[in-house]
N, C-alpha and C positions, 0 to 999 in steps of 0.2 A: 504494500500500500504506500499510495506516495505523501509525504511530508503534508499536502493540502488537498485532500480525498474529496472536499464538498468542490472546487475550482473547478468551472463548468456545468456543474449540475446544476440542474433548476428551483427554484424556490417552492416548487410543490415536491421537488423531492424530498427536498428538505425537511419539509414540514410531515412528510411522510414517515419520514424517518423518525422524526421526534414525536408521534404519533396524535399529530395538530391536525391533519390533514382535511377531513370530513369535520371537524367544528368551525372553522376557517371557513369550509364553503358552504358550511350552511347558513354564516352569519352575514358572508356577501351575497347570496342565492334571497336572502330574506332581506337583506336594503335593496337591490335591486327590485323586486317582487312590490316592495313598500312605497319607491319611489314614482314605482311605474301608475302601482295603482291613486298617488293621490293625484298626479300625473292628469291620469284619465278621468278621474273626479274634478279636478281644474277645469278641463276643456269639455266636461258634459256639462256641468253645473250642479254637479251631486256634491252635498253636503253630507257630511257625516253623519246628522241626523238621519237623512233619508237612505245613506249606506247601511245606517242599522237595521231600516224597516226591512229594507230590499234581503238581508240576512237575515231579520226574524235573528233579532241579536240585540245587544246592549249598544250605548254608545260607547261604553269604555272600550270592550271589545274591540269597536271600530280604531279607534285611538290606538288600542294595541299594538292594531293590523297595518298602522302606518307609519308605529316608532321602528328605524330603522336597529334601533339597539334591544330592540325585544327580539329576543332569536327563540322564546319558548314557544312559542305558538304550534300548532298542529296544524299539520298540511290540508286536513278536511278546512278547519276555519282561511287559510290561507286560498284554498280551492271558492270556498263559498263565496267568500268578496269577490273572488275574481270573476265569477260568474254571475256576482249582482250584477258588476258591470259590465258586462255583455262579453 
């Protein structure tokens, strides 16, 4: 092995390696997801209140679903906003 083993490898190997890998993209997999959908709320003219009704959900919830630092959410609640909005 040579002196600098990580030199040339990529930073998901990396992260592979120190076993980060799958928490890392699930917390940019979920800003993405969050940005896009207040995104699409911006340019329909959906308020969060009316995000909640359209989920048959809370508005906290909804708030949840669009803090880009909440990585606990469940893909069902993540699926259902997305499908409020068409």
């Amino acid at each position: 092995m040579t002196e600098h083993e990580n030199i040339g490898s990529s930073f998901d190997n990396f992260l592979a390696q120190e076993g980060g890998l799958d928490e890392v993209t699930a917390v940019a997999v979920k800003r993405v997801i969050a940005l896009q959908l207040g995104q699409a709320m911006k340019e329909a003219g959906v308020t969060k209140s009316a995000l909640a009704r359209r989920m048959h959900t809370s508005r906290t919830v909804v708030d949840r679903v669009l803090d880009p630092s909440d990585s606990i959410l469940t893909l069902d609640t993540m699926t259902r906003a997305a499908n409020a909005m068409g």
